[in-house]
N, C-alpha and C positions, 0 to 999 in steps of 0.2 A: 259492784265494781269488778271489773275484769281483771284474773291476775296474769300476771305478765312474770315467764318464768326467766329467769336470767340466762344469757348465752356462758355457754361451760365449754373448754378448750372436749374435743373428741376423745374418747377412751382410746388407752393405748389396748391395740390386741395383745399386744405381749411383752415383757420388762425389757429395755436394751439393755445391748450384750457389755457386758462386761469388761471395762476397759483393758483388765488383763488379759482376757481371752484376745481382745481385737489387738494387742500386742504379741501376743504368741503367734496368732495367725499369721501377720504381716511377717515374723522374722522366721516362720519356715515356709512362708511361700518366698523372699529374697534369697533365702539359702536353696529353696528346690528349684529356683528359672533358672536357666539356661542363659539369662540377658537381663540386664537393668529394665528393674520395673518403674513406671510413673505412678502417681497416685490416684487416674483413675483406673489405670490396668488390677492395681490392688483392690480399690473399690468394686471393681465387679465379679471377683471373688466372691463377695457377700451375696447372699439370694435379695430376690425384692421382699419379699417378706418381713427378711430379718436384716433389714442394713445398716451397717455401720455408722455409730453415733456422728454426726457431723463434727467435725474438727480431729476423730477420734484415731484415723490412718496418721497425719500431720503428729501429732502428741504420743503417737505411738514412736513413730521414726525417731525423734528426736532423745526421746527414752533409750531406745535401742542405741542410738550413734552415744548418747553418754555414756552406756553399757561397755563400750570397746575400749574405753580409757584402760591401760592396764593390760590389754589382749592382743594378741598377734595380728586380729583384722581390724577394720575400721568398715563402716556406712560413711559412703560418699556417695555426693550425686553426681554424675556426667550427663551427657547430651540427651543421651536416651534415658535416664529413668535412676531411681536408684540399686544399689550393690553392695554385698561387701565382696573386701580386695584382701590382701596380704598387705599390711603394712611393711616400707620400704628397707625398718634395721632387721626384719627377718625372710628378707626376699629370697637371699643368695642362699640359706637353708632349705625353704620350700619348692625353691627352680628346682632343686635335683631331683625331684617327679616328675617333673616334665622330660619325657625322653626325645622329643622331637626336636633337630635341631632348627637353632633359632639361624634364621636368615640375616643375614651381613649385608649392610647399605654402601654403597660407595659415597665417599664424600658429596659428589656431583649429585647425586641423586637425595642426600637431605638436604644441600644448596636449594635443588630444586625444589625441592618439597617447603622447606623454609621460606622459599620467595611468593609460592603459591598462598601459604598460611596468613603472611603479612600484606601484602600485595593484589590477595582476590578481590573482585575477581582479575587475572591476569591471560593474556594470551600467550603462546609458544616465543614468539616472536620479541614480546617484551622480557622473556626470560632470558633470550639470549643475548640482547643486547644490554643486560644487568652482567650478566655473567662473561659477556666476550668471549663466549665461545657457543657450537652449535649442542640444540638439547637433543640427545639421542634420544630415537622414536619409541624402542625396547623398554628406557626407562620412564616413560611418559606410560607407555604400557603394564609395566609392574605396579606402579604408583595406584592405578585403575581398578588392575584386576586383586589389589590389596584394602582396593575402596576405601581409600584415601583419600581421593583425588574424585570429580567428577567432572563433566562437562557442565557448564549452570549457562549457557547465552555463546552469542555472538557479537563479535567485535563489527559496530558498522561500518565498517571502510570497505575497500575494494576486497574482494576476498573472501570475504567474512573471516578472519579466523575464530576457533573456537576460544571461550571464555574456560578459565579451568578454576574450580573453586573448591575447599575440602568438604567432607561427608561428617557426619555424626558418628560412623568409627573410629575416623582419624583421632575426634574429640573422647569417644571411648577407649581408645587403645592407649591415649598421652594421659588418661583419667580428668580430664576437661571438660567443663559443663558448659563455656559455650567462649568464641573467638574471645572474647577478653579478659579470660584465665591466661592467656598466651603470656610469658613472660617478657616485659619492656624490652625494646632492644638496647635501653641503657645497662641494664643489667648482665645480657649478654655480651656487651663491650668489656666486660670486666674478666670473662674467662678467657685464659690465653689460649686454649685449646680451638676455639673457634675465630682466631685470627688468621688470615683479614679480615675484615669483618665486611659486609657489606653496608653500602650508604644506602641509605632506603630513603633519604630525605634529598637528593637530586636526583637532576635528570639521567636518565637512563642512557642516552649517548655520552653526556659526561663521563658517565661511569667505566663506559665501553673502550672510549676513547685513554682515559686515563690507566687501563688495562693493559689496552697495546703500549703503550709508552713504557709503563713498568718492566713488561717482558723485552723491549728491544734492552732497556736498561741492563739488564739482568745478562749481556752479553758483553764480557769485556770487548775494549776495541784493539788491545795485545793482542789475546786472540784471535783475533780477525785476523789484523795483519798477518799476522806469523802462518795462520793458515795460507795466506793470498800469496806469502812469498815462498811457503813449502810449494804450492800448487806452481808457481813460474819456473824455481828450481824443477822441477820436475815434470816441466814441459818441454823446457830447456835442451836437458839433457835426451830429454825422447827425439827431440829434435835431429840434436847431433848424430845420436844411433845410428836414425833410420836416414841421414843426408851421406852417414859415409859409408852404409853398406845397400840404400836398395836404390838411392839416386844415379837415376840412369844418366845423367847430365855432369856430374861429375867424375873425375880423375879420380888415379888411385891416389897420386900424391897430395888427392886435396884441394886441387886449383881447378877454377872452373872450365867447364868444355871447353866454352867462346875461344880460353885465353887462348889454348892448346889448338884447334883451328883456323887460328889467325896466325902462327906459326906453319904450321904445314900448307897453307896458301901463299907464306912467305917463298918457302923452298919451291914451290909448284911455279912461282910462277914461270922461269926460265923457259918452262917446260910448253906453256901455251903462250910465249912469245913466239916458240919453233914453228906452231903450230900456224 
């Protein structure tokens, strides 16, 4: 009778590594990049030889992020990959190594960026009529060259304009792993510092429209008048001025030429009766 030897799983060539070891790996290669790692970027760290147990990066990180409880950083993941950061209550201590000054936004330019975030994709054109007023080309440009902001399509209507949608920086620099970390816009209803707030739930010439409205508001109608009647006074008077010293058609005393030539044609006439 024939024997039949049983199927046996392959020899391992060599023990796998160590779940401590593949936990020290991964936390000084997040500490030595330059940029949020993913977890196949950390995976191919490992040679093919000797790779990292399956599940064993994932079980590693997680290790690590309960590590920071108690520490000045944290393991977070953003768009690109994972990092550690500086936690938020000891930021204002560890900024002061940074000696580069940090760059200053103008309100207009996180409106803008704010509409773009909630809103993409959006074009130029839909910005402006959210906003009621025109989007400076400079700050569409900073936005860009801060890779922010990017082009993603075209708008199909006559024209094309461009579509503007954000990058995976924007989501790395706000520490966001992806559009729907973005804070509700009900919650930003509640900070007074970002009133008015915009309506992001109507139409966009609604919005435009009720913009203008506000700002004529926003002019008393005293003030008008009283402007309109300083301006008359003071037409007025220029009037006078320039009628009793440069009009060539009037008298010294004031009264008009005609009056004064219909008088002296009075006298004259005897004169071309002789005649």
């Amino acid at each position: 009778m024939e024997n039949i030897e049983p199927l046996l799983p392959p020899a391992d060539d060599g023990a796998a590594l160590p779940a401590d070891l593949v936990r020290r790996i991964v936390e000084a290669a997040l500490l030595a990049a330059p940029q949020p790692l993913t977890v196949p970027q950390i995976a191919a760290l490992f040679p093919d030889d000797e790779p990292a147990p399956t599940g064993s990066i994932q079980k590693a990180l997680e290790v690590l992020r309960g590590e920071c409880d108690g520490r000045g950083v944290e393991l977070v993941e953003v768009a690109s990959g994972y990092r550690y950061q500086v936690k938020p209550d000891v930021h204002a201590w560890v900024a002061r190594l940074w000696t580069e000054r940090q760059t200053k936004y103008t309100r207009a330019t996180l409106e803008t960026l704010a509409l773009i975030a909630y809103r993409q994709p959006i074009t130029r054109g839909e910005i402006e009529q959210i906003r009621g007023v025109a989007v400076n080309a400079n700050m569409v440009k900073a936005l860009e060259e801060r890779e922010w902001i990017r082009v993603v399509g075209h708008r199909d209507v006559p024209g094309r304009p461009e579509l503007f949608g954000t990058t995976k920086t924007f989501l790395d620099y706000f520490g966001l792993k992806s559009l729907d970390a973005l804070p509700p816009l009900a919650e930003l209803k509640d900070i007074p510092d970002l009133e008015p707030q915009l309506p992001f739930d109507v139409d966009p010439a609604v919005v435009a429209n009720a913009a203008m409205a506000m700002a004529d508001d926003e002019l008393p109608a005293d003030d008008d008048a009283a402007a309109d009647d300083e301006a008359d006074a003071d037409y007025t008077e220029a009037d006078a001025d320039a009628a009793s010293t440069t009009d060539p058609e009037t008298t010294d005393a004031g009264e008009p030429a005609d009056a004064t030539n219909d008088d002296a044609g009075a006298d004259a006439e005897p004169e071309l009766r002789n005649d």
